[in-house]
N, C-alpha and C positions, 0 to 999 in steps of 0.2 A: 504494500500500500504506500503512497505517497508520505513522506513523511510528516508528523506531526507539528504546529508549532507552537510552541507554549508561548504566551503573553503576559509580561509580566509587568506590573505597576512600574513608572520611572521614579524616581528618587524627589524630581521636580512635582508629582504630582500629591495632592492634599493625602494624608491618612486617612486611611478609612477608619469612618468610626468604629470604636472597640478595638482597635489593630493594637496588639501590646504583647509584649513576650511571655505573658501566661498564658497566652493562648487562648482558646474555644471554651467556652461555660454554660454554664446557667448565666452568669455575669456580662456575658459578650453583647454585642449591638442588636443578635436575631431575637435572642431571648427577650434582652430589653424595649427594644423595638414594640414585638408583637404583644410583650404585656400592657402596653398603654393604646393598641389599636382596637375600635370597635369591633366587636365577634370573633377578633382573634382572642382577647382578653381572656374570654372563658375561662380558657385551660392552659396553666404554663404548660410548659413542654420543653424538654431538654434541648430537645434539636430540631431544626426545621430552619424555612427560608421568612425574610420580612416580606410583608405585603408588599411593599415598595419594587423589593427583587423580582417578586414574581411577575409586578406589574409591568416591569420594563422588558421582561420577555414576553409578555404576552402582544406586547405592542409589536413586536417585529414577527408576529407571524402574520404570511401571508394569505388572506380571506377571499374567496372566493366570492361576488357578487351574487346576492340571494339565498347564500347559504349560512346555515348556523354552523359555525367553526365547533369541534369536541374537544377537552382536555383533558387528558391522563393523568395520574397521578399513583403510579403502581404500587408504590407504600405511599400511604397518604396520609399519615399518622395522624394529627385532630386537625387537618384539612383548609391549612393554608391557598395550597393553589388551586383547588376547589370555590373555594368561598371566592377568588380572585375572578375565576374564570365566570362565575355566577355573576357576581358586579358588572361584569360587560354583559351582560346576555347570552353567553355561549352555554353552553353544555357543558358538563361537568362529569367526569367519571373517577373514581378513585378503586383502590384494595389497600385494606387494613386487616391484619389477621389478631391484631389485639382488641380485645370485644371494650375495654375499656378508651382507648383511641376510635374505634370507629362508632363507639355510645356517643362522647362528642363529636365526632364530625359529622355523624347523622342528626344531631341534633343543630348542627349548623346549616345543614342543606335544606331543612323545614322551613327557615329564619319567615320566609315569603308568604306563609301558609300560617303560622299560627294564629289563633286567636289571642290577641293580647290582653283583651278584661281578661280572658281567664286564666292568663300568664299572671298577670298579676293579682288577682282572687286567690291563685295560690299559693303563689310565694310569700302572702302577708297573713295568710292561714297557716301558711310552715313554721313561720316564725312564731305566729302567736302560741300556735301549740306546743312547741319546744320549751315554750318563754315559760308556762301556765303548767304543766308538767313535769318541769325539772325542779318548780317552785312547792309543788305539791310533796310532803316528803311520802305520802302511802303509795304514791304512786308507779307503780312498775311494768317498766318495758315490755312490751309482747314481744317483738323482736331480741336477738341474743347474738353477741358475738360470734363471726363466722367458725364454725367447730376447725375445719382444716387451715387456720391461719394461724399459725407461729411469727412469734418473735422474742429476741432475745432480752427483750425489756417490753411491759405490754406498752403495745401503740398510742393510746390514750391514757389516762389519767382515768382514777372512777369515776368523780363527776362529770368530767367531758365526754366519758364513754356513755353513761348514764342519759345526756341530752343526745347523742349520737342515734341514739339506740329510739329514742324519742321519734325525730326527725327520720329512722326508716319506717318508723310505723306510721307515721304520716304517711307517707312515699308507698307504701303498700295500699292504702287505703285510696287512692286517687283513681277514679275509674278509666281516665285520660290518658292510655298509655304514652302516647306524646308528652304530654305534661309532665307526667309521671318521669320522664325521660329529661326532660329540661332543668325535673327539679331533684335528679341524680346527676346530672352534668355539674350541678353547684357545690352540691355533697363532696364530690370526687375530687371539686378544685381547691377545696378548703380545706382536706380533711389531714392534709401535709401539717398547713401551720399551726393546727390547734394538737398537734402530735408531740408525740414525743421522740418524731427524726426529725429529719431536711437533707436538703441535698447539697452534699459537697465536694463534687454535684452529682456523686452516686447517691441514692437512698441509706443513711446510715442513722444512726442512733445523734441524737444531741449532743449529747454529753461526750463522743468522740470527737465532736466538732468543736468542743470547748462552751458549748450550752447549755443553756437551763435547764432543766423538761418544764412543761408548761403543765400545772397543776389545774388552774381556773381559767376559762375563758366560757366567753358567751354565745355559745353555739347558734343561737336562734340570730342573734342581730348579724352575725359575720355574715349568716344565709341570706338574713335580710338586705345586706350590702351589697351582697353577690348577685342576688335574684335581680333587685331593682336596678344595678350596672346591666345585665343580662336582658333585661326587658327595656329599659332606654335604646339598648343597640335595635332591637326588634323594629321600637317604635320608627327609629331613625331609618332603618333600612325598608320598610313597608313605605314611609314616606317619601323615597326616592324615586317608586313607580317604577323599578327595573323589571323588563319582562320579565317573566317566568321561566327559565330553561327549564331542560333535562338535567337533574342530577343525582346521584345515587354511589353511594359507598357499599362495596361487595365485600363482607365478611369474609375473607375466604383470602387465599395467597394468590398473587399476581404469577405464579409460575405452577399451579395444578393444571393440569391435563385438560381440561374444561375452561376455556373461557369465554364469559358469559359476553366480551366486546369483540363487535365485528368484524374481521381485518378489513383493512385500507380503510380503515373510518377515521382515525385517530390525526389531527390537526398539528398538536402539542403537544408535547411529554416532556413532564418538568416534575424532577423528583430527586431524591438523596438519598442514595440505600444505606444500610448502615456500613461504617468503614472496616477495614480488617485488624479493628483493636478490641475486640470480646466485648467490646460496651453491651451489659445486658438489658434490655427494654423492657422483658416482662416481668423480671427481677424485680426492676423499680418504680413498675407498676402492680406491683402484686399486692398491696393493702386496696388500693383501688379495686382491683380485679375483686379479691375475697368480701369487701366491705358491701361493694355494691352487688354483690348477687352473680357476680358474671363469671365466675368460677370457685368449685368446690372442695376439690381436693387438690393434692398434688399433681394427682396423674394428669389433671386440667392445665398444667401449668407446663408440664410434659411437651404435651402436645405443643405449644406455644413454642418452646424450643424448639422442636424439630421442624415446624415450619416455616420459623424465622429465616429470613433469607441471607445465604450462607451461615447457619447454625450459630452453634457457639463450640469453643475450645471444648467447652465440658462435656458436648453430647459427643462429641469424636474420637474423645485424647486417645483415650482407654481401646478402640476397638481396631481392628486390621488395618492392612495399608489403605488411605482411600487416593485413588488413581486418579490423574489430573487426567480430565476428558478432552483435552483444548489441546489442538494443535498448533501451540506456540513452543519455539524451542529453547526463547531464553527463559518462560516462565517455569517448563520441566527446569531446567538448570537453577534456578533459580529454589524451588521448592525442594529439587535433590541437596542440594548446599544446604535449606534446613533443617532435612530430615538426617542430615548426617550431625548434625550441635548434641552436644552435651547428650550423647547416646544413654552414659551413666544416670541420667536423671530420669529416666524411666517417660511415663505419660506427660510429667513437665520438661521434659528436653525435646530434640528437636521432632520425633518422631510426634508425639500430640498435636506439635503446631503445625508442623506438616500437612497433616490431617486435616486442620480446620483451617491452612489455604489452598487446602485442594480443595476442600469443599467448596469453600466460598467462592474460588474463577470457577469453580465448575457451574456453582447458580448466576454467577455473571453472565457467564457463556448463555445458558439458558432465557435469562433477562435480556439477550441482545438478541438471540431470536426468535423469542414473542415480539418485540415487540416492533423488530423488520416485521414480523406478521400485520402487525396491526394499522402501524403510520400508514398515512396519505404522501402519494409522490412529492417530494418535495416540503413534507410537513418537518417542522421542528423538534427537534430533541433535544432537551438539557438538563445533563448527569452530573452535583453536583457532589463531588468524593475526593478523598483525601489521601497522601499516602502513609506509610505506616512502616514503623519497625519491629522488626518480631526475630528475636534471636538475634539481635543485633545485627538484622541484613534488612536493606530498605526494598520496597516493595511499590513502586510508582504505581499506586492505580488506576492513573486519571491513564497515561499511555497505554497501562495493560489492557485497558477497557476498551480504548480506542481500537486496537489493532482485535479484538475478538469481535469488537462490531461490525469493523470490516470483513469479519467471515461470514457476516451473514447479509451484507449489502447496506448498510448503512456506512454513509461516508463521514469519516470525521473530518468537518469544514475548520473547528480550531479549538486547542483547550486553551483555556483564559484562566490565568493563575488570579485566584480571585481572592485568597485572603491568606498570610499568613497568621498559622496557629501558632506556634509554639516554635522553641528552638529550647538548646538543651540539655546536657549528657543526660540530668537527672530523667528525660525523659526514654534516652536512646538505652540505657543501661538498669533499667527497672527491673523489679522481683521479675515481672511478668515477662520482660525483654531482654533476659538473661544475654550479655554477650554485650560485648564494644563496637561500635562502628568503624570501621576504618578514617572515618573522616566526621567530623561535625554535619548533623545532617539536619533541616530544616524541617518542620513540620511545616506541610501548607494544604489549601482545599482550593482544587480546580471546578472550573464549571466545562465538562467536554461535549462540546455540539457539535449533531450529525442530524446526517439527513440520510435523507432516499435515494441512494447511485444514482437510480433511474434517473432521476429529475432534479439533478442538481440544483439546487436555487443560491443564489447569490448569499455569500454568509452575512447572518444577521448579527450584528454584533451584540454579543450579550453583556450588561452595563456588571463592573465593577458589583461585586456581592456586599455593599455596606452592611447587612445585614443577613445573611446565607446560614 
């Protein structure tokens, strides 16, 4: 394939917001960004793109006269470029295999449809009966701690679990399963800070973070904060009069055997799979998940792993060799050099990690031709990913990605180095990244845009990620 060319910021050009040598967070510009933007606000979220980013790719696709444009979003996690593509009147499709990520972003594609009295009839009924109930002392919860949720300190506090346990029996009681759903979206986004974790910026205990635990807080008013921020966006967005599209988030993996989108429909595809550093997702959504009803036991959570796209270290380390299915010659070289590291260390040396990047080009590979299935001649693609050290051997994902695309007919028009995260030893030589790099290596996140051989279009340029 022709070769790649990377684009990288000039030294003359302004910082991007959030650019600093600690690199990506909770704390970064995307985070911070989307917490203060209407309907994004909902639901933090560890990772995703700003509204802004998305908007300025959306603007360089090119639209067909009369037709309603579709946008992709194959992990769509609580539904940034969804909600974007909605704004304009397009169509909007997404996959989320976390029932808790796709409870909010379905609750975000409703926005247009709901009834607002009785958005807010309820949320001022959530609260008062939290309020009126936790004041009461005879009074006790119908609802009860989910049985298969552990933790190594309980999650709440008693009285907060106490009003917790309030506000699901409310939430059970609502005949509205919409509603019902709007006013679990709230639960789910609060139930972090009146806890006894946070994120730093994994899910962890407080008191590792150097925190309090939180003993007393006021369950009912936080809701009431939350609901009435969450029904002003309502109001604000019904009154903008934007058509109504197609939109719909698919429970289910963007790479099962079955899928539910048409080929050559697909306009846009604008998405972030997770990188090749174990960051676990359902992990750090697992009080959400057990809290709100959306899973039971372990074995629920199982599942979750093995469908996340390119797994995790843990589901692989332990079992046979797994075979890199890509015919790339530097990336076999590449994963043979890892599987030869620290043999002595059993499933944490290079043989486990090996395992889980083979896995993970192999579901690249996979994602690159779905979704040549899918796009429209000349339709847009932008993959925004990062590269990674693992065994102290760097791993460029944003190039590897390009060149497996190209095996299946999509052209990479350019990757656009769009943010640096981090730089490092601490980061290059971690428990997890056992081993030295030969050189000082940079962490950064590329945005890699492809098209349709067929129908080359002229490259769009995709704007600096201030927020990605």
């Amino acid at each position: 394939m022709p070769r790649t060319r990377t684009r990288t910021a000039r030294t003359d050009q302004p910082r991007l917001p959030g650019l600093n040598g600690n690199g990506a967070g909770p704390g970064d510009s995307a985070f911070t960004l989307n917490r203060a933007e209407p309907v994004h606000r909902w639901v933090p979220w560890i990772a995703g793109f700003s509204s802004s980013f998305v908007d300025d790719i959306l603007d360089r696709v090119p639209v067909a006269e009369g037709r309603v444009p579709t946008v992709l979003d194959p992990l769509a996690g609580v539904g940034t470029t969804l909600v974007q593509a909605m704004r304009k009147g397009w169509n909007a499709a997404g996959f989320e295999i976390n029932p808790y990520a796709a409870l909010a972003c379905r609750a975000k594609l409703r926005i247009a449809s709901y009834d607002l009295p009785a958005l807010r009839e309820a949320a001022d009924a959530l609260a008062s009966y939290v309020a009126e109930r936790s004041e009461a002392e005879s009074a006790v919860p119908r609802s009860t701690p989910p049985q298969g949720f552990r933790s190594r300190e309980p999650f709440f506090s008693p009285s907060i679990e106490r009003q917790v346990l309030f506000a699901m029996d409310f939430i059970a009681d609502v005949p509205d399963e919409t509603t019902a759903d709007f006013l679990r979206v709230a639960l789910g986004a609060t139930m972090v800070g009146y806890s006894n974790y946070s994120y730093e910026p994994s899910l962890g205990r407080r008191v590792c973070a150097g925190k309090e635990p939180i003993l007393e807080a006021d369950v009912g008013a936080i809701l009431r904060a939350k609901l009435e921020a969450m029904c002003d966006d309502v109001e604000q967005w019904q009154a903008s009069a934007v058509a109504a599209p197609e939109a719909q988030v698919h429970l289910e993996s963007y790479l099962a055997d079955a899928c539910p989108v048409a080929p050559n429909s697909v306009d846009a595809l604008i998405t972030s799979p997770p990188y090749l550093n174990n960051y676990h997702y359902p992990r750090n959504t697992r009080p959400h998940l057990y809290w709100l009803g959306l899973v039971a036991a372990p074995k629920d959570m199982k599942h979750l792993e093995h469908e996340s796209f390119g797994k995790f270290w843990q589901t692989v380390r332990a079992g046979p060799e797994v075979e890199l299915e890509v015919d790339d010659a530097e990336l076999h070289e590449q994963i043979a050099a890892l599987r030869d590291r620290h043999r002595d260390r059993g499933v944490y040396g290079g043989h486990g990690w090996a395992n889980y990047a083979a896995t993970y080009f192999n579901d690249c590979d996979r994602f690159c031709a779905r979704t040549a299935e899918l796009m429209r001649p000349g339709g847009l693609v932008v993959i925004v990913i990062g590269n990674n050290i693992v065994q102290g051997i760097e791993f460029r994902t944003d190039e590897i990605l390009a060149r497996l695309a190209a095996r299946h007919g999509l052209q990479c028009t350019d990757i656009h180095r769009v943010r640096r995260k981090r730089t490092g030893s601490s980061i290059i030589n971690s428990s997890v990244r056992v081993g030295k790099a030969g050189k000082r290596v940079e962490l950064y996140e590329s945005a890699v845009e492809l098209t349709q051989a067929a129908v080359r279009q002229a490259a769009a340029r995709v704007p600096s990620r201030s927020a990605a």
